[in-house]
Structures are given as structure tokens and as C-alpha cells.
C-alpha atoms as one frame of an Amber mdcrd trajectory, in Angstrom:
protein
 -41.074 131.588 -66.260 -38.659 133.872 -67.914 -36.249 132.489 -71.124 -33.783
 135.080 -69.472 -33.662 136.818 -66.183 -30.733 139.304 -66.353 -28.612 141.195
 -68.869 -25.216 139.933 -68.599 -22.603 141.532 -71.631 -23.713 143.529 -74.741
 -22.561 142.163 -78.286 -19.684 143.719 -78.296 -18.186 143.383 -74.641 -19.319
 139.972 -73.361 -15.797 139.957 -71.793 -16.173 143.853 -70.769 -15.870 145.136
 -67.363 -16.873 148.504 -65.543 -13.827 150.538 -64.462 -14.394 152.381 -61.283
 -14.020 156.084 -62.735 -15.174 158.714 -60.001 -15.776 161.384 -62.630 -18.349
 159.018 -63.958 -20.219 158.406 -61.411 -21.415 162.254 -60.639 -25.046 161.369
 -59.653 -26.375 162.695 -56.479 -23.463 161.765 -54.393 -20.598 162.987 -56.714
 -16.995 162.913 -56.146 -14.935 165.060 -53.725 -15.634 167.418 -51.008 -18.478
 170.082 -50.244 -18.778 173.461 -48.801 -19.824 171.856 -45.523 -17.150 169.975
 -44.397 -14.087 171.039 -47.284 -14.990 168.789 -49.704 -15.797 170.078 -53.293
 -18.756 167.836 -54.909 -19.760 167.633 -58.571 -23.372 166.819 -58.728 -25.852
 166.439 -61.548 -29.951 166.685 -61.837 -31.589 163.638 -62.752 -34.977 163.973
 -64.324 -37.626 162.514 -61.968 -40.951 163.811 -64.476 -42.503 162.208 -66.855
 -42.329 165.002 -69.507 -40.192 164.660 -72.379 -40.096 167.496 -74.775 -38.391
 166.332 -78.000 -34.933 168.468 -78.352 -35.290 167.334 -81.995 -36.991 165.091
 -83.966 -34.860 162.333 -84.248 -33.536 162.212 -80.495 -32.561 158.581 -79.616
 -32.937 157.821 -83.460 -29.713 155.893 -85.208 -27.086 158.613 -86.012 -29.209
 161.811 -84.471 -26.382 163.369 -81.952 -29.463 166.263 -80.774 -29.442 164.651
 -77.518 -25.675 165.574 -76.899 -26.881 169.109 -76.923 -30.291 168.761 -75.136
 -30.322 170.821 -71.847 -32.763 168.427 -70.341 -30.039 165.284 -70.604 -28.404
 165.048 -67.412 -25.871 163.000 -68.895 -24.363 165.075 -71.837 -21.267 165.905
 -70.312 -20.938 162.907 -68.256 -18.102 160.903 -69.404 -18.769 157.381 -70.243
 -15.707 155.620 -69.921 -13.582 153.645 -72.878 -10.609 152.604 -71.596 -10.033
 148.871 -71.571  -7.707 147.770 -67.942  -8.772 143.918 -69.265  -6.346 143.106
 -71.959  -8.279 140.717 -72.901 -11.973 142.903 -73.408 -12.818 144.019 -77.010
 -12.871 147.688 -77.584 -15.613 149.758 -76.248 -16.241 146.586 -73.154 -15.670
 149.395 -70.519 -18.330 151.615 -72.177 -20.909 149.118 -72.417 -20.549 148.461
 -68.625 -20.400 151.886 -68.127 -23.544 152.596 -69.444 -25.718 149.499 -67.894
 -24.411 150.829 -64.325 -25.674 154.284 -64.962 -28.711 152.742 -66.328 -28.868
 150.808 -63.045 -28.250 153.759 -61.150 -31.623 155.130 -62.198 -33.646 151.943
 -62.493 -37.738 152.362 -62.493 -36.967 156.041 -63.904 -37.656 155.926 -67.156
 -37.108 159.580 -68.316 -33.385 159.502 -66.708 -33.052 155.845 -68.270 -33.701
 157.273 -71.785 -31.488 159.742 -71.669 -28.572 157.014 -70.578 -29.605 155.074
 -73.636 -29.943 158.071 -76.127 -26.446 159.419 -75.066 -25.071 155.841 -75.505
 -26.635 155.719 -79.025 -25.426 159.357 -80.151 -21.928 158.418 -78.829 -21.816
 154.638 -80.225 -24.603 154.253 -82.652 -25.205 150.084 -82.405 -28.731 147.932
 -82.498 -28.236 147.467 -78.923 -28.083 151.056 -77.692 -30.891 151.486 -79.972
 -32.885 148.713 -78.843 -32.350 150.441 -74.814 -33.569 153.485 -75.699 -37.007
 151.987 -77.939 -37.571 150.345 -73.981 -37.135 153.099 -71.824 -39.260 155.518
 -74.299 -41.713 152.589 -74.386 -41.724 152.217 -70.294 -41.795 156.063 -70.536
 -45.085 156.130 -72.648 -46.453 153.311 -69.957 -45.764 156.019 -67.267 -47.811
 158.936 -69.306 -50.387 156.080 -70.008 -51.000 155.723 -65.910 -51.909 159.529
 -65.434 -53.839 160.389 -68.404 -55.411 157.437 -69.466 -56.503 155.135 -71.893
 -53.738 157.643 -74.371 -50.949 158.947 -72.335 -48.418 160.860 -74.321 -49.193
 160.377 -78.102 -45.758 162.128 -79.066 -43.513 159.928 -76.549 -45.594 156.799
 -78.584 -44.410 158.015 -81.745 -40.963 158.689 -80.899 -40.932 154.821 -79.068
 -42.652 153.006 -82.516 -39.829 155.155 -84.313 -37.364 154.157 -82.501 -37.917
 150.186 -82.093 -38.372 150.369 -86.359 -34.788 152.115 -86.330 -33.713 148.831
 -84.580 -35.405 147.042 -87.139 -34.300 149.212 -90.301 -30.513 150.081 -89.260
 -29.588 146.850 -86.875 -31.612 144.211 -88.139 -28.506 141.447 -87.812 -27.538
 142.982 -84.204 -27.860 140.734 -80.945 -27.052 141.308 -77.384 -26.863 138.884
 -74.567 -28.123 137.892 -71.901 -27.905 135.618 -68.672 -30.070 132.231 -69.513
 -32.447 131.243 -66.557 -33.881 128.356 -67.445 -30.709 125.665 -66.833 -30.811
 123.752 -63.697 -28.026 124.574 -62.353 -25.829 127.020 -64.044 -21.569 127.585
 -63.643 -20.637 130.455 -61.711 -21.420 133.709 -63.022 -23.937 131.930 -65.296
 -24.247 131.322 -69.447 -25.003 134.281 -71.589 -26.850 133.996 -74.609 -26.757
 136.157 -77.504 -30.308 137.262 -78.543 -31.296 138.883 -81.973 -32.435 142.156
 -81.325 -34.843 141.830 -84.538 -36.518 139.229 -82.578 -36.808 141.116 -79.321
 -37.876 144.077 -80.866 -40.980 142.259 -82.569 -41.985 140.827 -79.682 -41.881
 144.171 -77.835 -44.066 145.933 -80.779 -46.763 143.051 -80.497 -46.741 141.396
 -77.228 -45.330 144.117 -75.271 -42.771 143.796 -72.879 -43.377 143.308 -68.668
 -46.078 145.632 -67.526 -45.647 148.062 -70.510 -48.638 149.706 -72.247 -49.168
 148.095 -76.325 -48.528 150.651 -78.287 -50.874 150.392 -80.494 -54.119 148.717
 -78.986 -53.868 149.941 -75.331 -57.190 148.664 -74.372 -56.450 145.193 -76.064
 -53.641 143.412 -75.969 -54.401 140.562 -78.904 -55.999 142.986 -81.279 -52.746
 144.954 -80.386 -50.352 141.992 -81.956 -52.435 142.113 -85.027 -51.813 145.464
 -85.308 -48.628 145.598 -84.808 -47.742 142.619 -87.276 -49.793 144.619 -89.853
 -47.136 147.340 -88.925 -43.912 145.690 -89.616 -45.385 144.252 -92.975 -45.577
 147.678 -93.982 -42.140 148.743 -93.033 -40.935 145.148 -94.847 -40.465 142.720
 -92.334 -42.523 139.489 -91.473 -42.311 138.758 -87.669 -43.431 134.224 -87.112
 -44.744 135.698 -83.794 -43.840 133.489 -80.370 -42.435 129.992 -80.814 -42.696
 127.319 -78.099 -39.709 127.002 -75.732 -37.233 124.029 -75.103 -39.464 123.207
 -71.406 -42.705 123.441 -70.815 -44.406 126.626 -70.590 -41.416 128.798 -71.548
 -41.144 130.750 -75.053 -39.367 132.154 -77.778 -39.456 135.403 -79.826 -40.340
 133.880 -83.587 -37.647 134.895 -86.043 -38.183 138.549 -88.299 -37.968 137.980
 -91.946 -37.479 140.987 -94.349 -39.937 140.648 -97.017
């Protein structure tokens, strides 16, 4: 059983909502007419390989705009919307949405996904655009893992350990939220919890999230927390490891302590 089941609202737009902005949405479909039948279409190409060559070598890293400039991101000139039509929603809420519905858009695509994430991060640096991108690098490196096993792409693993200890070194008091799934029977539109990130990310480094490869004992999953514990000592911070839940066989990222 899952703690939670769906991302609801990011830390800083758990009120936000996604405006309905045709230039935004440019993917595949696009807006307007085409040379077929008089309507004029603007159309991106999204990534559907598994090769990521590194623009720079801090793409998807805390402050590193690169990716802005990277040919390869489908998304560079895409514009993410910021205007808030909800009086009410904190800056930035229509942004936030913005991004999880292109993110959506591309689900199970990791390579497109990053680039979502990445661009989010270089426009907005915040723990949870960082967090994102750490994921979809680490499903990325899953997806190099399943062609050319045990290893898969050794520089896509570096760049996904880098940029889950950015979350750690430059976030470490962030938190996002989430959708709880555990309550019996929840209100309408459910309860959303916020989540450290420091936790989350800890947990992904050692017990690996979903289906995802370990990044650092592929072949062994336990010897893989060790190592990865070992790892986060090293950059300063002491993760407790999984915690029992409040029912039965759920559980709980430990807390991260910086030593």
C-alpha cells in the first residue's frame, strides 16, 4: 500500500490552478490551423530516445540555466505560464500546474520528462523542481539500465546522484505535497500532505523509488541502501532510514539529519 498515491499542489501553489493557455500547450497537436485545411499549427519535437548528451555539466543542477539554451530541450521556448486568474493562489500557482500538465503530457517518457523538470528548475530554481528532475534522470538511467545491462548509462547516473544531493545541499528544508491515500474515506478532492523533500530524496538514493534501477548497487538492492547511507554521510547528512507507518504494513521515509 502506498503512504500517497497522487501529487496534488507543489509547496508553493497548493491553492494553484492550470490556466488553459493554447500557446502552452504546443505538443504534437499545437494550436491553430495547418496547410491542409487553412489552419496554421505550431508544433514541437518531443524526445522519444533514451540518449541524453549533457549540454553542460550542471544541466538540471540548482541555478545552471544551460538547459534554456540546449537544442535538444523541446521545451526552451515553450512558455510556462505565471499568471494567477485565482485571486486567491500564491504567486507562481499557475506555473506549478503548468508544469505537472506538461509533465503529464509526456508521462512514461523520461527524456521529455527531464527536460520539463530542468526547464522548470532553470526558470524557478526550488527543492521541488529539483527533486522532479533527480526522478526523471533517475527513471532515465532505469531506461539505459534495460538495454545495456547490469550498467546502463554511467554519465546519466552521475548527473541523477548529482542532482538528488543538490536537493539535499540547496533545499534541504523544502517540501511538496501530495494527495494522502491511506484515509478511509477522504473529502472531495482529497487531503494533501506536505512531504519533506530531504526525506523523499533519501529514500530514493537507498531504497529506490517504483521500478527504478539503485543507483549504486544495481544487482542488489540492500547492499545498495548501505551504500547509499555511506554516501550521504559523506556529503553530511544522516538519513534514520524507513520508519513504520500509522496502519499496518504502510511506511515512512525516516527523517535526514545534517551532521
Amino acid at each position: 500500500m502506498k503512504l500517497f498515491t497522487k501529487h496534488a499542489q507543489s509547496s508553493g501553489a497548493k491553492y494553484g490552478r492550470l490556466a488553459i493557455v493554447c500557446s502552452l500547450f504546443l505538443i504534437v497537436a499545437g494550436c491553430g490551423k495547418d496547410s491542409d485545411d487553412g489552419e496554421v499549427r505550431n508544433e514541437i519535437d518531443i524526445p522519444t530516445d533514451i540518449v541524453l548528451n549533457l549540454f553542460c555539466e550542471d544541466i538540471g543542477i540548482f541555478t545552471e540555466t544551460c538547459v534554456l539554451d540546449d537544442p535538444d530541450n523541446p521545451y526552451a521556448s515553450v512558455p510556462f505560464v505565471t499568471a494567477n486568474p485565482d485571486p486567491d493562489a500564491p504567486p507562481g500557482a499557475d506555473f506549478n500546474a503548468a508544469k505537472f500538465a506538461l509533465a503529464a503530457d509526456v508521462a512514461g517518457n523520461p527524456k521529455a520528462t527531464f527536460y520539463v523538470y530542468a526547464t522548470a528548475q532553470a526558470r524557478a530554481p526550488n527543492g521541488e523542481n529539483q527533486w522532479y528532475t533527480a526522478r526523471a534522470l533517475h527513471e532515465l538511467y532505469t531506461a539505459t539500465v534495460a538495454v545495456s545491462p547490469p550498467d546502463g548509462s554511467l554519465l546519466i547516473r552521475q548527473q541523477t546522484i548529482k542532482a538528488y544531493r543538490s536537493a539535499l545541499d540547496n533545499y534541504f528544508d523544502s517540501a511538496t505535497f501530495f494527495v494522502a491515500g491511506f484515509l478511509p474515506a477522504p473529502p472531495p478532492g482529497g487531503v494533501a500532505f506536505p512531504v519533506m523533500l530531504r526525506e523523499l530524496t533519501a529514500s530514493d538514493l537507498a531504497m529506490t523509488p517504483g521500478a527504478f534501477t539503485p543507483l549504486f548497487d544495481a544487482a542488489d538492492p540492500g547492499n545498495n541502501e548501505f551504500i547509499a547511507r555511506e554516501t550521504m554521510g559523506g556529503w553530511g547528512f544522516t538519513w534514520v532510514g524507513m520508519l513504520d507507518g500509522p496502519a499496518g504494513p504502510l511506511t515512512l521515509p525516516g527523517p535526514v539529519y545534517k551532521n
